[in-house]
N, C-alpha and C positions, 0 to 999 in steps of 0.2 A: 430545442430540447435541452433539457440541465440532465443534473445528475444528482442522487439522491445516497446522501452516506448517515448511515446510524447509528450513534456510538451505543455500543453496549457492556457498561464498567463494571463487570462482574468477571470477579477471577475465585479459580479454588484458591491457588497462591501469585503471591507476585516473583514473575520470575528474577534472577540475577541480574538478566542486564536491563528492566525494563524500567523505563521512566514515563509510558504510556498512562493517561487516566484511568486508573480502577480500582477497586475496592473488592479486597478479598472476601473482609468480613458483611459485606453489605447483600450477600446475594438473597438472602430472605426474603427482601423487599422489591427483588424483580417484579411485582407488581403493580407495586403502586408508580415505580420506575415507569413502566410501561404507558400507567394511567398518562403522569406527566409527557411523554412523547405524544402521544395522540392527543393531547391540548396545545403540544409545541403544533403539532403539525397542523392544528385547526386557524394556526396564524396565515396561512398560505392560503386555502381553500379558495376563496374567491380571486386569487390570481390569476387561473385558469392554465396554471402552469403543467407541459407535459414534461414527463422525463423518459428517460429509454434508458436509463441504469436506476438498478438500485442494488447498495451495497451497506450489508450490515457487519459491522466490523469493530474492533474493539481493543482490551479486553478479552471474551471469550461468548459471542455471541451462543454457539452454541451448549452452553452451559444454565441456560436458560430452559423453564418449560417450554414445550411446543405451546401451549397457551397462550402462555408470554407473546412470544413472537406472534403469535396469530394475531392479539390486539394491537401489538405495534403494522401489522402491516395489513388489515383492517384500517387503520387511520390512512395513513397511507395512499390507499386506493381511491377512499370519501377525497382525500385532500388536494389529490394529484392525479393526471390523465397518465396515467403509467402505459405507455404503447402494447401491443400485443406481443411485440418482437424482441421486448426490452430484456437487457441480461443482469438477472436479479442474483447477488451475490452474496455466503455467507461464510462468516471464517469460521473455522471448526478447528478443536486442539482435540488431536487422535483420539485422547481416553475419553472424550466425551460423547464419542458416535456411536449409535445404537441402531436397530434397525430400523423400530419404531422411529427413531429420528428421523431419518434418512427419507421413510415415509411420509413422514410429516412434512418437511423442507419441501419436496415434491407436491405434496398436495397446496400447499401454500405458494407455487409458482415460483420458485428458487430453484434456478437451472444451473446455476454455478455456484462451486464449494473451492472454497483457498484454505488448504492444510496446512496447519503448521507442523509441517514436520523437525524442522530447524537442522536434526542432525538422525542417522542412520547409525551412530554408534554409543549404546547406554552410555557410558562413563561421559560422554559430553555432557549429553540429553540432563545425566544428573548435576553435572556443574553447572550447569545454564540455570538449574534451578526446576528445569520443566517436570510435569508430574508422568510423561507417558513415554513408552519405549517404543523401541525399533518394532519387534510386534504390534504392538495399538499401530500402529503409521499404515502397516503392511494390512490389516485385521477392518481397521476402519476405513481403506482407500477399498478396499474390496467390496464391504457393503455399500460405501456409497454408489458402484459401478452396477452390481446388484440391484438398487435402488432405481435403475435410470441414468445416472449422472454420467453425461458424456462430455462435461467440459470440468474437470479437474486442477486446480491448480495446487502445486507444492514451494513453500518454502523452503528454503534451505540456505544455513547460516555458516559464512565461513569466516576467517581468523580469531575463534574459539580459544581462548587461551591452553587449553588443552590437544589440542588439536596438532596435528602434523598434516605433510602432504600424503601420506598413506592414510590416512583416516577420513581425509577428504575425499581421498581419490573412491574409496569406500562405501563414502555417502552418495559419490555424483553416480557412480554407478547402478545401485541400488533406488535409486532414485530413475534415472532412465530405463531397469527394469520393471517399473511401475506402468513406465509407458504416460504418464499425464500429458494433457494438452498445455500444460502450461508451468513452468518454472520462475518462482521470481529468488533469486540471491541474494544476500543482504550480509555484507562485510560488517561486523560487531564491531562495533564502537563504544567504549565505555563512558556512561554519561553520568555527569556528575548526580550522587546525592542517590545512585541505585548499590545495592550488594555487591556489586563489581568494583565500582569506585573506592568504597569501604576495606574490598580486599588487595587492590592494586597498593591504598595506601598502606595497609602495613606490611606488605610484600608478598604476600601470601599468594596470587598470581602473577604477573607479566602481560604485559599487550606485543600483541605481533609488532614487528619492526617494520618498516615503511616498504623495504622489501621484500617479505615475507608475505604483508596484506597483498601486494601488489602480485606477487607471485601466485598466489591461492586464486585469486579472483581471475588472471591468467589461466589457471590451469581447467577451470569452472565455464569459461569462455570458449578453451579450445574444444571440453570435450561436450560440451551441449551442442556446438556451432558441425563437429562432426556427427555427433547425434542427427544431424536434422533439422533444430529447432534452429530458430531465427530471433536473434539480439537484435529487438527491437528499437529497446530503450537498455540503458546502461547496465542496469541490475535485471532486466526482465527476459525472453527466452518464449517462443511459444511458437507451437504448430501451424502454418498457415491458415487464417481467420480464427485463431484461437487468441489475440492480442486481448488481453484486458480493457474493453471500452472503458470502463467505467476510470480507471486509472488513467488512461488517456484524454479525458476530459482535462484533469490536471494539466498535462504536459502541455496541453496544445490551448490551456489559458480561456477553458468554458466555461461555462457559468454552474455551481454546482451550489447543493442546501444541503447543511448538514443541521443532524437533528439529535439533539442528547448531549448531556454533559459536556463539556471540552468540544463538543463539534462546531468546524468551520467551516463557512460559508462564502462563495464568492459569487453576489448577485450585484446585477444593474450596477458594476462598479465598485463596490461598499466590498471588505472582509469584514464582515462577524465573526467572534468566537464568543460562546457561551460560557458558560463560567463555569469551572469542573468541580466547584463545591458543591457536594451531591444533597446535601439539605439545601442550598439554598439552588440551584435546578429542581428540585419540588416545590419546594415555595413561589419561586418566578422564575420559569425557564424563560420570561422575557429580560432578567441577566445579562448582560452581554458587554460585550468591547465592539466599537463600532469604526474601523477605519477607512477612509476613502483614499483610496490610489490616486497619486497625480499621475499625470500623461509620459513625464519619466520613468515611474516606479513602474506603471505598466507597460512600457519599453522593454527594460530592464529585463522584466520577469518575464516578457517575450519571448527575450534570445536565451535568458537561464532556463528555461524549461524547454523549450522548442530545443536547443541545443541534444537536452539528453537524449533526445528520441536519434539514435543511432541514422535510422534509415533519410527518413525526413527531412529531418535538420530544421533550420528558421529558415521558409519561406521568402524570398523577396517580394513577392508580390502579396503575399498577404501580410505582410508587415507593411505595406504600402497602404495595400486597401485598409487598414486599419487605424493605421494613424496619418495617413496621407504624408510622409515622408522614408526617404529610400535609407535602408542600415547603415548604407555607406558615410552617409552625412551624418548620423547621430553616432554609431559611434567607428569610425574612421580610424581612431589609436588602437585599440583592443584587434581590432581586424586586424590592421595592419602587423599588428606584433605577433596573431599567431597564424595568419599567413606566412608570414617571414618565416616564423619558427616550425611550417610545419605540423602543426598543431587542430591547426583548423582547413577547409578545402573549397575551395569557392565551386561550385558544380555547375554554376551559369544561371541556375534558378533559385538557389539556397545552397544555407553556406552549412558545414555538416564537420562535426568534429573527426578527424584521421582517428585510425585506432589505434593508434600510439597514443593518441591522447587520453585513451578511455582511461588508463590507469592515473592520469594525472586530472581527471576532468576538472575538479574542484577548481582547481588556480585558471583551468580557462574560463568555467563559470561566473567564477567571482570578479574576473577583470571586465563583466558586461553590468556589476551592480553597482 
């Protein structure tokens, strides 16, 4: 089974921090957009490939006509053995949910909605750049329940430059009064060449300091993991059987088609990425950058992603069965140093990051590439 992701590059505005592929001014043409994805996706068709996720994400998927989306996922269907049980996902930005919508999402077999909430307190919401308030979050998680939707997921964005530990404590709260099955967190990172960057350089904001981020993502930790919800993976949080499959196809190194602009692909071996120039993904969304993993790099990216999954960890025996050789022999130094250090937990079947590490994971990830 793969996994099925669809970029959809159409924003009102682009937000502050985002360096994500999309086009504000482009949304007119959500159609002819659409046309192109259902030619991309007739590249597949005789593969006879099933998948058991599909996740359309972006951008602002939801910003689109229900039309739109009908044809892209119309292709879709012709193109791909989509299971009966499969969890079809789409992200939605608050002010864009309607009930009609909601309607719609449902009738089109879309069982799962990821909100982006980002933040529970206006004055953030409006430095981030985003167009919709703590009301839209509250207003459009309701219709969507209304609607049917019993797997919910919310974002929520912490070391906000504006932000303090009351303002988050705020958000986390308001956010577990929502009750969703699913939480994902994402500590803000300022990326070069976004409105963020722009204002860090002439001073105009501040980035949290190393213990500040670390503290926030700490506090986000403690009070979900009291809540209930289970850290699954580093940033993610969710209800028993409420895990994001479709996310976890990543981590756990499956084979996935993405489909649109900027989207990447990792089949039979090969990463694709398509080309996020949006004239020229109409013109030939057969565009692409083509790379084939060596038996290293797909090593590598074994233990970096299998690592993040909190519970899990990197298997030893399916890293055996996989490459017919044991962690310990490949890589031997990195183990060794954050055993020593405590860092990492050998559990007899797979090895699994301590959580002391979780604030520091970066420098254990990066010593398995």
């Amino acid at each position: 089974m793969i996994g099925l992701y669809v970029h959809i590059p159409f924003c009102a505005q682009k937000c502050n921090y985002c360096d994500f592929c999309s086009y504000p001014p482009l949304t007119q043409r959500q159609s002819e957009y659409c046309d192109a994805l259902a030619c991309e996706a007739m590249l597949y068709k005789d593969h006879g490939l099933h998948a058991d996720t599909v996740y359309f994400g972006g951008g602002t998927p939801s910003l689109l006509n229900s039309s739109s989306i009908a044809k892209a996922m119309a292709a879709i269907h012709e193109c791909f053995k989509v299971s009966a049980d499969a969890e079809i996902t789409i992200e939605a930005n608050p002010c864009t949910v309607t009930a009609q919508k909601a309607a719609d999402y449902r009738a089109l077999g879309f069982n799962r909605v990821s909100l982006g909430a980002q933040s529970f307190i206006d004055s953030e919401l409006s430095a981030l750049g985003r167009l919709h308030s703590t009301a839209d979050t509250q207003r459009s998680f309701d219709i969507l329940r209304n609607a049917g939707f019993s797997n919910i997921s919310l974002d929520l964005m912490y070391a906000i430059p504006t932000q303090d530990f009351s303002s988050l404590s705020t958000s986390v709260t308001k956010v577990l009064n929502l009750e969703p099955e699913h939480i994902s967190c994402y500590g803000l990172k300022i990326e070069h060449g976004t409105p963020f960057a722009k204002m860090l350089e002439r001073g105009a904001i501040s980035e949290k300091t190393d213990d500040e981020y670390a503290d926030m993502y700490e506090q986000i930790c403690s009070s979900l993991t009291l809540a209930g919800y289970d850290q699954y993976e580093l940033s993610n949080f969710s209800r028993p059987g409420f895990e994001s499959k479709h996310n976890l196809k990543y981590w756990q190194g499956r084979q996935y088609i993405g489909l649109g602009a900027s989207a990447a692909s990792f089949y039979d071996g090969c990463r694709y990425t398509r080309t996020s120039d949006f004239d020229a993904y109409i013109a030939s969304f057969a565009n692409d950058e083509r790379y084939e993993l060596s038996i290293d790099e797909l090593m590598s990216e074994f233990m970096f992603l299998h690592l993040r999954l909190t519970g899990l960890g990197a298997s030893k025996a399916d890293f055996r069965a996989r490459f017919g050789k044991d962690i310990e022999d490949v890589f031997s130094k990195p183990l060794a140093k954050h055993l020593a250090a405590g860092t990492l937990v050998d559990k007899g079947d797979r090895y699994v990051l301590s959580k002391r590490a979780y604030y520091v994971s970066n420098s254990v990830l990066c010593d398995f590439v």
